[in-house]
Structure formats: C-alpha cells, structure tokens
VEXMIMAR-41720 format. One record per residue (C-alpha): x, y, z. Coordinates in steps of 0.25 Angstrom, whole numbers, padded with zeros to 4 digits, always signed. Example, Ala and Ser with C-alpha at 12.3 -4.5 7.8 and 13.67 -1.06 7.14 Angstrom:
BEGIN
+0049-0018+0031;+0055-0004+0029;
# end
This chain:
BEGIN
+0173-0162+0221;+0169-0169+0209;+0174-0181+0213;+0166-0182+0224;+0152-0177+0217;+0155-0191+0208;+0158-0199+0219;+0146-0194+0226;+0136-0196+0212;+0143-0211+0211;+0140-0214+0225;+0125-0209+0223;+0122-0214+0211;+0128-0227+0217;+0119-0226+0228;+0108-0224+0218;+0111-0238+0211;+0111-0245+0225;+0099-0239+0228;+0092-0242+0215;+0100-0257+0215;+0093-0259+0228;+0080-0254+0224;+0080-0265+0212;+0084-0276+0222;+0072-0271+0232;+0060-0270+0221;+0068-0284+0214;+0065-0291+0228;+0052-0284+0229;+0048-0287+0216;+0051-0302+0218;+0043-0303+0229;+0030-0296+0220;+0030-0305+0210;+0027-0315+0223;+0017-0304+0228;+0009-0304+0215;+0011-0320+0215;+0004-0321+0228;-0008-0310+0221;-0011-0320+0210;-0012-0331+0219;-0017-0327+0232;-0024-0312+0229;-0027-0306+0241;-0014-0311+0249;-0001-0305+0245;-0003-0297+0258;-0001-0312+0267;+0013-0314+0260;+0026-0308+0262;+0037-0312+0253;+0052-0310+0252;+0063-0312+0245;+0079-0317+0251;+0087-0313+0240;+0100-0317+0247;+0096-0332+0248;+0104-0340+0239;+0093-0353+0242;+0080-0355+0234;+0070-0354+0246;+0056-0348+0252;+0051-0347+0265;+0037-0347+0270;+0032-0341+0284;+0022-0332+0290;+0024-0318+0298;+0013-0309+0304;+0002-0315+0295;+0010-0317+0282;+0014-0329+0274;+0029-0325+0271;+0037-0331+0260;+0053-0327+0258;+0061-0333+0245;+0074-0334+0239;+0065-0329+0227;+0051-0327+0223;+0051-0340+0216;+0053-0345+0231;+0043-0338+0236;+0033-0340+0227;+0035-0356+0229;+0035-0352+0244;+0022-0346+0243;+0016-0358+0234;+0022-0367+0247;+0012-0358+0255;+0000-0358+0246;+0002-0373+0247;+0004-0377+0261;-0005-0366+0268;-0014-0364+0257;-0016-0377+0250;-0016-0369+0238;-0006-0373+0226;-0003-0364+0212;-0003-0373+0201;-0008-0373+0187;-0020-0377+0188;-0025-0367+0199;-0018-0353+0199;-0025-0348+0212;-0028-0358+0221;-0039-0354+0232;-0031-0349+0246;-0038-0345+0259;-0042-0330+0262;-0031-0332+0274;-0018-0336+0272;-0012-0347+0283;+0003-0344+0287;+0015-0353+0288;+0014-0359+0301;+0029-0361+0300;+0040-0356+0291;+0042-0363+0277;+0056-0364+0270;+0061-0371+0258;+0073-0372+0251;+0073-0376+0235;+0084-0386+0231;+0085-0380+0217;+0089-0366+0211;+0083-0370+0199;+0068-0373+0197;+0065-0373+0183;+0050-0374+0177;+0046-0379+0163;+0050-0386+0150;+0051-0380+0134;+0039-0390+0131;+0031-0380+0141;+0030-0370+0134;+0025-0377+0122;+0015-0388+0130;+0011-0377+0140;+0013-0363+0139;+0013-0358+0124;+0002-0351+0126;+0003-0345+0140;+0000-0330+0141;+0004-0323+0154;-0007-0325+0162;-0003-0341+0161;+0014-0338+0164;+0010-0329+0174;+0003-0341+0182;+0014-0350+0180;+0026-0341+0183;+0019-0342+0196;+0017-0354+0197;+0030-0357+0193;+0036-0347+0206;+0027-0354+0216;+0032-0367+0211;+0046-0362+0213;+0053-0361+0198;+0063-0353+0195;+0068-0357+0183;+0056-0358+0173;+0060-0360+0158;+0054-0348+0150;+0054-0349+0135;+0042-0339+0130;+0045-0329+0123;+0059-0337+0117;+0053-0337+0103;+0056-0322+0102;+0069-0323+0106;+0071-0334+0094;+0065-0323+0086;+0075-0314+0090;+0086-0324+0091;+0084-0327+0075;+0081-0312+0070;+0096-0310+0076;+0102-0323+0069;+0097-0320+0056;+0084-0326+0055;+0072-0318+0049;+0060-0316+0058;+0051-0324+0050;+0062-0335+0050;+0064-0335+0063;+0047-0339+0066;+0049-0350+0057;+0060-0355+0067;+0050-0353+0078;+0039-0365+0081;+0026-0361+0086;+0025-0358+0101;+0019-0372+0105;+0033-0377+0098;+0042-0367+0103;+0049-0376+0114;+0053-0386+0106;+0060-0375+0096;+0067-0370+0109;+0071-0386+0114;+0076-0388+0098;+0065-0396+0094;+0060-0390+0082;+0057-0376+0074;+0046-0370+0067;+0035-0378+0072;+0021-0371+0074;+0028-0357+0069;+0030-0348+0066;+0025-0341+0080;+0016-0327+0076;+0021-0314+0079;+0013-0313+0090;+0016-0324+0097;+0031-0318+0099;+0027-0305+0106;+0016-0313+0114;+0028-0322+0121;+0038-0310+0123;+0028-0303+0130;+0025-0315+0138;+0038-0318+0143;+0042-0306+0148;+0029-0307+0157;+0034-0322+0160;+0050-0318+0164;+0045-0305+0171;+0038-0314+0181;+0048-0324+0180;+0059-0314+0183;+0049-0308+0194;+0048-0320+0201;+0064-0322+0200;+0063-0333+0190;+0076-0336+0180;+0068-0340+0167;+0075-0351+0158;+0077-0347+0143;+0081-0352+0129;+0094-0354+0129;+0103-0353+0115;+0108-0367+0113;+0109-0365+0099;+0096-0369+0092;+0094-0363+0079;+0083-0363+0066;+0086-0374+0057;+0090-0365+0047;+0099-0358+0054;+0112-0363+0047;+0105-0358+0034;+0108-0342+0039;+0121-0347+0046;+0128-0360+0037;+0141-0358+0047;+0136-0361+0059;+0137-0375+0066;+0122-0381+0066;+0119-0393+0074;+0105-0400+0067;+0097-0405+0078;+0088-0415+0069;+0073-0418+0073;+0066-0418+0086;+0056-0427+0084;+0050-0424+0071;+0054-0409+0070;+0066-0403+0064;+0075-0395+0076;+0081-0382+0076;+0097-0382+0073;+0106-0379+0084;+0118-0371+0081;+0131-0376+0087;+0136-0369+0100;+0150-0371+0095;+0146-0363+0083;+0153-0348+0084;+0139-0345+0081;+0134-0348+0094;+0137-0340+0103;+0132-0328+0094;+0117-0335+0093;+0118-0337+0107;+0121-0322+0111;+0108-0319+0104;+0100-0328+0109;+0103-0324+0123;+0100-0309+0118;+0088-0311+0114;+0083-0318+0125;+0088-0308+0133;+0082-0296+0125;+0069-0303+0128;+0067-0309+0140;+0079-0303+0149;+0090-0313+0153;+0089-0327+0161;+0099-0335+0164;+0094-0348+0162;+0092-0354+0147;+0087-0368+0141;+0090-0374+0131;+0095-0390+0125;+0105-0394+0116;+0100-0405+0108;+0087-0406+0116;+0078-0422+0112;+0089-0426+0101;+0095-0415+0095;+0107-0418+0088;+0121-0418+0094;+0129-0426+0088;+0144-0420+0086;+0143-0409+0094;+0152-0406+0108;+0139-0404+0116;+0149-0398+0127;+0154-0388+0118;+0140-0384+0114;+0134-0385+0127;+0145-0376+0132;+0144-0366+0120;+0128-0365+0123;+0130-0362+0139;+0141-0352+0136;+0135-0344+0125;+0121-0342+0136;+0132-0339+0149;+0140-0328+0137;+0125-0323+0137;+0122-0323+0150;+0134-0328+0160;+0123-0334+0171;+0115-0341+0160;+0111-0356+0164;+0110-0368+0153;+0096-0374+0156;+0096-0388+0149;+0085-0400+0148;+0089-0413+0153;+0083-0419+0144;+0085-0431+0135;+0100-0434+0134;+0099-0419+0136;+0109-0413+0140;+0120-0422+0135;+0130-0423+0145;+0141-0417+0135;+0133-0405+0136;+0132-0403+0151;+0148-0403+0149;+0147-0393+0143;+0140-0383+0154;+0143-0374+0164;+0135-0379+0177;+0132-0364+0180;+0127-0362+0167;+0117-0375+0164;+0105-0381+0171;+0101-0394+0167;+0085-0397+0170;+0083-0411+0169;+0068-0413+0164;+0059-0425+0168;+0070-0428+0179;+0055-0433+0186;+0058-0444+0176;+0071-0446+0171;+0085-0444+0180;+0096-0439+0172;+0101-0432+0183;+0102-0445+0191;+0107-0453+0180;+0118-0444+0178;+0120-0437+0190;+0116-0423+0186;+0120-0416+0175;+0136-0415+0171;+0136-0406+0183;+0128-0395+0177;+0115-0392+0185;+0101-0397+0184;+0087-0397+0189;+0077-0408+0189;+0064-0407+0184;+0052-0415+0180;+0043-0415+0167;+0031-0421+0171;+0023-0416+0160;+0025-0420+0145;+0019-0411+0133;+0008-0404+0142;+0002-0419+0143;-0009-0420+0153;-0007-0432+0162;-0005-0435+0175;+0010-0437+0180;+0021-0432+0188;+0029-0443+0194;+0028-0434+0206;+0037-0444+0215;+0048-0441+0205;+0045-0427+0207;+0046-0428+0221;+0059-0436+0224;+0068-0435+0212;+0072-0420+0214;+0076-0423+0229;+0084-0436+0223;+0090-0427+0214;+0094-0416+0225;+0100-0429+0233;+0106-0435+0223;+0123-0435+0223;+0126-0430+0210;+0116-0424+0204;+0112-0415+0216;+0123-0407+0215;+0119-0401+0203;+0104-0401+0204;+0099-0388+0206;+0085-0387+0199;+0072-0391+0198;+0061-0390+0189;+0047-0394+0184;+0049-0394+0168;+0035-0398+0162;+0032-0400+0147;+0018-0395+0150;+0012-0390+0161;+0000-0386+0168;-0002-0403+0171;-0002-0411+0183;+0000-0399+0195;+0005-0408+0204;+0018-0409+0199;+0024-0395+0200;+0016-0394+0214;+0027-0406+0217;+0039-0401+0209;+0038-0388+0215;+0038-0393+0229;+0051-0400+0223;+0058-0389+0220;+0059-0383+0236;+0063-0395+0243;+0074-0407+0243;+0063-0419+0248;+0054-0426+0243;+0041-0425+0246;+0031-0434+0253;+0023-0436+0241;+0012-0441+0248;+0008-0430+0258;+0015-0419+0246;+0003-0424+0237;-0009-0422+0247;-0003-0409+0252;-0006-0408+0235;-0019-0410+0234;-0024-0402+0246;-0013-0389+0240;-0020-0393+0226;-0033-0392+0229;-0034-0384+0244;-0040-0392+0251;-0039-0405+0257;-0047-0418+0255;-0043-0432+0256;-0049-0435+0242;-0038-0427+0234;-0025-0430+0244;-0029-0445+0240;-0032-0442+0225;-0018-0437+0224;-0012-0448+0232;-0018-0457+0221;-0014-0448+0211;+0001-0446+0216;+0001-0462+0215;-0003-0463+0202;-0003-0455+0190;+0007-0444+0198;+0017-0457+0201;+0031-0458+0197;+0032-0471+0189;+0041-0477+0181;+0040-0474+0166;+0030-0464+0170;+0037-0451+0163;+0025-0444+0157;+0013-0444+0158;+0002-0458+0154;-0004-0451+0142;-0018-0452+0140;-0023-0463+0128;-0033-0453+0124;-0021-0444+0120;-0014-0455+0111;-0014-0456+0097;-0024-0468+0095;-0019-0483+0092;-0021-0495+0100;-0006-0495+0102;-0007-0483+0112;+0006-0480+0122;+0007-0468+0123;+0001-0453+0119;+0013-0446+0116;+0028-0451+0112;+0038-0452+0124;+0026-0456+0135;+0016-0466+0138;+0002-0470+0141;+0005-0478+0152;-0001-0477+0166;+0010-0480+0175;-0001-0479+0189;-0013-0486+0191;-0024-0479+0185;-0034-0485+0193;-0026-0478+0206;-0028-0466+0197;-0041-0465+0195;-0046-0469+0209;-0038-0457+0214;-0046-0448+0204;-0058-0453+0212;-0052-0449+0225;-0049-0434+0218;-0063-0434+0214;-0070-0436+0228;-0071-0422+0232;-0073-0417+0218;-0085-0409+0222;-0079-0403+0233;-0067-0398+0224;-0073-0395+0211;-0070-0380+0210;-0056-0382+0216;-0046-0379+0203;-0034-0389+0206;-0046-0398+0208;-0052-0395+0195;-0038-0399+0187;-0036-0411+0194;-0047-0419+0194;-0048-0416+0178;-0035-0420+0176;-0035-0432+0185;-0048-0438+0179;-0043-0434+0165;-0029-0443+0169;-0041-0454+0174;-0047-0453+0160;-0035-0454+0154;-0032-0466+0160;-0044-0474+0157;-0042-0471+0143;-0028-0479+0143;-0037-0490+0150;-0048-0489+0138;-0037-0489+0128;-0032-0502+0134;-0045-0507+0133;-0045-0502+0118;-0034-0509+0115;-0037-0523+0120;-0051-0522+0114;-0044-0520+0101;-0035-0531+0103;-0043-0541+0106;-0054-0537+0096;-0065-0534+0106;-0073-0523+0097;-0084-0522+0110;-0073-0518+0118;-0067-0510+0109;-0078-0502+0105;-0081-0499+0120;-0069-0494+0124;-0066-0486+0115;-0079-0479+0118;-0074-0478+0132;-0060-0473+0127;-0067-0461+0120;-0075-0457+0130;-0064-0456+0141;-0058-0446+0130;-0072-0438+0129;-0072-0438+0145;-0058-0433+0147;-0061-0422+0137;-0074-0419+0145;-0067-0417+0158;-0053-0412+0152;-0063-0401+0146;-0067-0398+0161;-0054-0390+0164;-0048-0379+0158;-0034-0387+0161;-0038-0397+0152;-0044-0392+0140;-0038-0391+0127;-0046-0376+0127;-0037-0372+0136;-0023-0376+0129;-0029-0370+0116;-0035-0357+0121;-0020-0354+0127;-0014-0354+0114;-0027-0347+0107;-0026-0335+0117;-0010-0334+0114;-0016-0324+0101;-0026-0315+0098;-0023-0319+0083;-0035-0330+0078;-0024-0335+0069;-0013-0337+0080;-0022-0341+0090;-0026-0353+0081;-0013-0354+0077;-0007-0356+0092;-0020-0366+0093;-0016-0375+0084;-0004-0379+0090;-0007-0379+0104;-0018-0391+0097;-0005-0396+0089;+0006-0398+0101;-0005-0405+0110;-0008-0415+0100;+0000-0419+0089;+0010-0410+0091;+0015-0406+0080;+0006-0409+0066;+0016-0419+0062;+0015-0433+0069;+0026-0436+0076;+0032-0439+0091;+0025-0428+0096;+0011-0431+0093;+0001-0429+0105;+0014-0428+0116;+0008-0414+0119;-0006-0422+0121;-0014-0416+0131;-0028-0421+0138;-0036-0408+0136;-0050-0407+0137;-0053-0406+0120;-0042-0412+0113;-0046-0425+0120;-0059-0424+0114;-0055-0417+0100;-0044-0423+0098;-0039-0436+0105;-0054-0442+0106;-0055-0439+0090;-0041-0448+0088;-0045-0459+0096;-0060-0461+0092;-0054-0461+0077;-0045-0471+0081;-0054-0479+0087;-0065-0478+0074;-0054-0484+0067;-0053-0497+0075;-0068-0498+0076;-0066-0500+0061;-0053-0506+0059;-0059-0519+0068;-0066-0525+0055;-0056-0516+0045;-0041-0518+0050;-0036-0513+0039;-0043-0499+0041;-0032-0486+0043;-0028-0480+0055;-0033-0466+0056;-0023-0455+0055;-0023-0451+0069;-0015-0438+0066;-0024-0434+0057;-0033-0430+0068;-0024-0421+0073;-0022-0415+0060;-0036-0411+0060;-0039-0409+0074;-0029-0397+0075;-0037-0390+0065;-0051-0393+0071;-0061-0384+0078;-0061-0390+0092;-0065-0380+0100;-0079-0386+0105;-0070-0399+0108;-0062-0392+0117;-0073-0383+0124;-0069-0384+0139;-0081-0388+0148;-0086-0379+0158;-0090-0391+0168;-0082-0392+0181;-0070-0401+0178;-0071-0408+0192;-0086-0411+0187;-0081-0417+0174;-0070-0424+0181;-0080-0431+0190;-0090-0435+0180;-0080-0440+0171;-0072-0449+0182;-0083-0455+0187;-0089-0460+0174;-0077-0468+0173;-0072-0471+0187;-0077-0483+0194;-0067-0485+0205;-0067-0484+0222;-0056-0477+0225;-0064-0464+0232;-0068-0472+0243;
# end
C-alpha cells in the first residue's frame, strides 16, 4: 500500500515538473516574442495590434518570413533576432522607413500596407557578430541605458547575434584580483580610466587615466545587467573577456614562482605581463576568472580574447601548447565555451590555430573589406571564421566605406573552395560608430543573402528608404556619391583625413599615423553631387536623415577644399609668392571657421555632445570634470605624452575645430608670416597647444547653434560652390 502511495506521489509530482517544465517553455516562447512586441511599441506606437509574430523553435536554419493574413503583417523566425530583421525588411520595403543612428523613429503612415506576396530569407551565417574593444572607448564610454537600449535594437533589426559586451568587465577585474591577492586599492591602480579600458583588456597598457571612482564601478554593473537582460531577451549570446592570461606587471612580485612572459611596449606604453598558460598556475587564475564572470553577468559561451595582440612578445614559447592550455581551461569552465579571436595582424599565428579545437574557436577576421587573409591562406588552419569590415578608424569622421567590397566580397568568400567550408560568420566590427549610416544599411542586407547586390538600383532604393520619399535629386546625389567618396579604391583603407585636423607643417601627409590625406576620387565629382543633394533642400529641411546628411556631406566638401587650399599654401611658400601666400591662408582659416559654423548646426556633430556624455555619467562636479577631461584628451592628443597616437582619434566636431585645430594652424601660419624675412626663427611647439587647451574654458567655443542645419549647409556650400552640376 505503501508502495503504491510513493509510486502515486513520484508520478504526480512528475507530472508537476512537466507541467511547470512546459509552462517555462510557453512563457520563454512568449516572452521572446514581447520583447518584439515592445520593439514594434518604440518604433511604431499605436501598431503593435497590425503584427502578429512567432517563433519556430524546431528550425535548425536562421531564417524569417514575411506575409499578411486578415489584415495583419505577420512575420515568423527562427529567433527574435530574425524577426526583428524581418520586421526592419518590412519597415523598409513597404514603409520606406529605415532605423538607424541618426533617426530612431522614422515617420510611418497611419495605415499599414501589407505584403503583396510572401517574403523568405535564408542567413548564410550562424554567426553575426557586431563591434570592436576600440568601440567602447571611441564610442560608448559614456553610454547610459537610454543610449544601449536604442542600439540593442538597432542591433536585432539589423540582424546580430553575437554582439561583443565588455561593460561592466572592470568589476570582474576587481574581483578577479581581490581573490589573487591584490589589495583593493592595488587593484584601481591596475585599472586605466574608462576611455582607456579597451586597450587594457586587448594588453595594451595599464593604469592610464585611473584610477576609475567608486562610483563608476557600480554605475557599469548596473548598466550591464539592463544591457544582457535585453540581450538575452532578444536571444542574443554576448561575447565576453576571456582568461588568456593577462596579468598586472607586478604580479611576479606577490607570486616570484610563476612562469611570466614580459610583453614589452605597445607604442609608447608599458603592457600588462601575461602569465604562461603552461604555468600550473593557470588553470587555477583561469577557474576564477570564469567565476567571477559568472557571478556577475550569468554565463555566455562566447569569450574574446588575443595572445600577443600588435607585437607582444613571443619569442620562445610553444604558441600551440599555449593556445591549447588557454581553450581548454575556458571549455573546463564551461564545456561549450567558444575561443573568439582577432585576425588581426600576424594575429593569430598559425602555430596557435594548431592549437584549437574547431568547436571551440571562431576566428573574426577584421577589415576583411580590405585586407584578405582568408583568401591568401585559404581560411583559418580549419578552425571557423566570419568576415567583417572595419570601416571606421578612431571614431574619425570622414566619408568611406568601400561599399563594393562590402557587397561582393562576403559572397566571394561563401563561393570560395577552401575557405567556404569553414566560413560561418559575419560581422560589422567598427572602431567608432555612429558615422557613415550607409554602411551597416549595406552590411546588414549582407548578412541574409549569398548574392551581391545590384549596387546601382540597391543605392536609390537607399535614398528613397533613407529619407521616405522619392525625388530624382537624392537617387542621383547618392549615385555620385556611391562613385566617389563611398568607392572601393586601391590603397583606400581609411578614410582621407581632413588637413584641418593635421598637426601643422607644410610637409602634411597625413593626420594621423597609419592613414592618409589623400583623396583617391575626384572631388570635383564629389562636390557636384552635393549640389544635386541640395536641389530640394527646402522641401527636405525638417526631414531628420536629411538634416545629418547634408552636414556631413558638405562638411566632407569643406574638407576637401582645405586639402586643395593647403596645396596652394604649399606652392606659395615654395616659390616665394608672399601675395599668394597670405591669401590663401586666409581662405584656409576660413574654411576651418565655416565647417565649425555648420558642424555647430547638428547635435551629431558637435564636440557638446561628445562632452556632455561623459559630464552626465556623474552627478559628482569633480568626476564629471574628471570624465571630461579625457573624453577632450582621447579625441586629440591622446594621450598627454606625444607619441604615434597623437590626433588618430581626431574628430570634425563642431568646437574643437574652431577651439582647437583653427588655433594650431593660425599659430603656425603667424610663424611663417615671420620666418619669410627671419629663417632662422623657431618653430612653435605645436603640442603645447594641446597642453593648454585641455585645461581651457571652451564652453562658449563649443555652443551648438540653434539654426536649422540644412540652412547652414546651404549657405555655407554656396559661398564656396561655383560649378553646374544641378542642372
């Protein structure tokens, strides 16, 4: 009798768990398709009733489907990232209406056209991975939850999967060396600052702009739990630090035993120490490590992380017994973990990819826009990789994209013999973002289809889903401009960097180390688009997408005619023609004073804006300044020492032109007025303006202007336009 009670109890209570097991699986389903519901809330108010959405869990392919059923749009996914990109498929080819950083809600029409026929597309990739470390020092620092909430939307409805998401990782460094023996305090001083944090985390440096406040610690924690909940909501797999075996410099001082491998200098900094993976020590730092994570932020099963990332040292080493120790140690952790490394470089060496388990290890090869290590070597040693495009260095702002590469490349690569076989991602991996909007528009279309496009009918469907309407004057616009500053060129792997940014000489090549000045289109063709863009300008004055554009294009055309004006500049001085000379360097000024009159125009482009982020990150006067400071500091010089570095973060904002780069080149300039009858006059010290500048009271300097920026741009190109390309 008994028997039977127990057997009755087990097989109720089983019942119980399947009941409550299948409760969990309906409210996980449901909840996956909220988060799409609140998505479609933010971005279209008043519709959510017009959609229906679903999930098929059962599919093992990364798909959506969009189609139309008694009056609703519906839209079915292997996942509500899926869905999400469905839905921005909609919103673009019914609605001409695209989400993208510089317009958050885009105008819709009161009623909703349905599908006319039944949409389906297939991704490629299982793997769609989104940002770079430099990101979060050259974009996001500062970001507060209302800014990662847009872009963790923007990042589903441009259909990521994999996004890297290192906020909140100082903390776990905290906690990391509290447990290791390292006292709190020692452990800040290990820290940089926040703006320096990613290059700490690649094994750059240490220290630099620490140590972080208190406050700062608890703000990111908080914030990244908001940022993984909404992650995890929309079914995303964020990419954390991994343990490769970075260490503080002093760490063979606590432990002398342990195997250290010095890592020398990255440019002019001293790096963080790596502690052998073959060391028995290892596999004890690595346990914590991966604890701490975990106690923070929950598990992933995707970590990043480089040995010996831009020259650290080597030398000696087995490099396949390392990289073997590293992957094991995260898989002892976390048996489905997965290795996501930088190609980068001679990174990763191919004695290391020897070392991995291809179930365990992605390899993401940046700037592959550009470069083409997997072609060159046929993929990676076997081990998976994704493609992805840089496009943007430092957070520069400059026109570029090599949009053809963009478009044709990803398909050579899912064609090619070799390399195919192991491709199986794709990603957009910016060092700044929030520049040049068309690029992701294009990447993400990459990521759900094995063709190239039809570049010219994809960009005019761009301009009309950019702006919502259709005129002839902005399809033709972004034909010239897809044919010039947006071409793919040889050589042409940054952006041409504005003169005005450049440290003055009259021996000018380039702004920042690594890049060029050069202008590999014809600027003439450049500018005569512009004048096409601007025909209906009246018309389009109020339109958002408008409003960025035509700033940013007519700053690109200022910029242009200063590399022009410096050309002049440099003949003048050459061939002693102090007339000439004189009037051009007038002219050269100026252009600096009427791009920061127009850059002043848009919030997007004012040096306001990227100081106000870090400002409002405290409450405390003392830290706000603090944070301040080398927000100013990472966008000019860098760092207060003069080195490589200096002005690669350079940015054309609306202020620091006309605080900052106008005051370096017009002391410059007074020098050569006087050095024509006193050759033997010194050079100014150039850095010492930005010695002094950092610490000056530029608030009115940077004022933004409350004039209509399509006004400003207008008035600004036609005092310098003189061409007939409208007609």
């Amino acid at each position: 009798m008994s028997r039977m009670i127990c057997k009755t109890c087990l097989l109720i209570f089983g019942l119980f768990l399947l009941n409550i097991n299948c409760l969990y699986a309906v409210n996980l389903t449901k909840g996956n398709v909220v988060v799409i519901e609140q998505l479609v809330q933010r971005l279209l108010p008043g519709q959510s009733d017009k959609f229906v959405f679903s999930i098929d869990t059962k599919s093992k392919n990364k798909f959506y489907r969009i189609s139309s059923k008694n009056g609703r749009v519906y839209i079915k996914g292997d996942s509500p990232v899926s869905i999400a990109s469905g839905l921005h498929r909609y919103m673009r080819e019914y609605l001409h209406a695209e989400v993208s950083w510089t317009n958050w809600s885009p105008q819709i029409p009161v009623e909703l056209p349905l599908p006319k026929v039944s949409v389906y597309e297939e991704s490629p990739y299982s793997f769609v991975t989104y940002m770079n470390y430099c990101t979060f020092g050259y974009t996001t620092v500062y970001w507060d939850w209302e800014r990662w909430e847009k872009e963790i939307d923007w990042m589903a409805l441009h259909g990521i999967t994999h996004p890297l998401s290192l906020v909140g990782v100082e903390q776990v460094w905290r906690n990391f060396l509290s447990r290791v023996g390292y006292t709190d305090e020692e452990a800040k001083n290990f820290l940089t600052g926040p703006v320096y944090l990613p290059w700490l985390l690649m094994g750059n440096m240490e220290t630099l702009g620490g140590p972080m406040p208190e406050e700062w610690f608890d703000r990111q924690v908080k914030l990244q739990h908001k940022i993984l909940g909404r992650m995890r909501d929309y079914g995303m797999e964020p990419i954390f630090q991994a343990f490769y075996g970075m260490i503080p410099s002093d760490y063979k001082k606590k432990y002398p035993h342990v195997k250290i491998i010095e890592q020398g200098k990255w440019n002019t900094f001293d790096r963080p120490d790596v502690l052998s993976p073959l060391d028995v020590e290892f596999k004890r730092l690595a346990k914590i490590w991966y604890e701490e994570y975990e106690k923070l932020f929950g598990r992933t099963d995707y970590y990043a992380g480089d040995l010996f990332h831009e020259g650290g040292k080597s030398a000696g080493l087995d490099i396949t017994a390392c990289a073997r120790s590293v992957e094991r140690e995260m898989c002892a952790y976390n048996p489905n973990a997965v290795w996501v490394l930088q190609s980068w470089g001679a990174n990763p060496f191919p004695e290391l990819l020897k070392g991995l388990n291809p179930d365990h290890a992605i390899v993401v090869e940046l700037c592959a826009e550009y470069w083409h290590r997997w072609k060159d070597k046929g993929g990676y040693e076997g081990i998976p990789w994704a493609w992805s495009n840089i496009s943007n260095w430092g957070g520069n702002i400059g026109l570029h994209g090599r949009l053809d590469a963009i478009a044709t490349e990803p398909v050579e690569a899912l064609n090619d013999r070799k390399a195919s076989k192991t491709l199986r991602g794709i990603g957009f991996t910016p060092e700044g973002i929030e520049t040049n909007p068309i690029v992701p528009s294009l990447w993400s279309d990459m990521v759900w289809t094995e063709k190239t496009p039809d570049m010219s009918l994809w960009v005019k469907q761009y301009s009309q889903n950019r702006y919502g309407v259709v005129l002839p004057s902005l399809e033709r616009a972004w034909c010239g401009f897809y044919e010039t500053a947006y071409g793919t060129y040889e050589g042409s792997r940054r952006p041409s960097e504005s003169v005005f940014c450049a440290s003055p000489s009259l021996e000018v090549k380039t702004v920042s180390s690594w890049s060029q000045c050069k202008i590999f289109y014809e600027p003439e063709a450049f500018a005569d688009a512009c004048s096409v863009f601007l025909q209906d300008a009246v018309m389009l004055e109020d339109n958002k997408n408008y409003q960025y554009d035509v700033v940013d294009m007519v700053r690109q055309y200022l910029s242009n005619l200063g590399r022009s004006s410096y050309a002049t500049i440099q003949k003048a001085w050459q061939n002693k023609d102090k007339e000439l000379f004189n009037k051009e360097v007038d002219n050269f000024l100026g252009l600096i004073k009427d791009q920061d009159k127009l850059l002043l125009s848009h919030p997007s482009f004012c040096f306001h804006s990227w100081l106000q982020s870090a400002r409002d990150a405290s409450a405390d006067v003392g830290m706000a300044n603090q944070y301040e400071y080398y927000n100013k500091l990472i966008v000019t010089s860098w760092d207060v020492n003069e080195g490589s570095l200096n002005d690669y973060a350079h940015r054309e904002l609306g202020g620091v032109l006309g605080s900052y780069y106008y005051k370096r080149w017009r002391l410059y300039f007074n020098y050569l007025k006087q050095a024509w009858d006193n050759p033997g006059m010194p050079k100014p010290y150039i850095f010492g303006v930005t010695s002094s500048w950092l610490y000056e009271d530029i608030e009115d300097a940077i004022k933004p202007s409350d004039r209509n920026p399509v006004k400003v741009a207008v008035e600004v190109f036609d005092k310098y336009y003189s061409g007939g390309a409208a007609e």
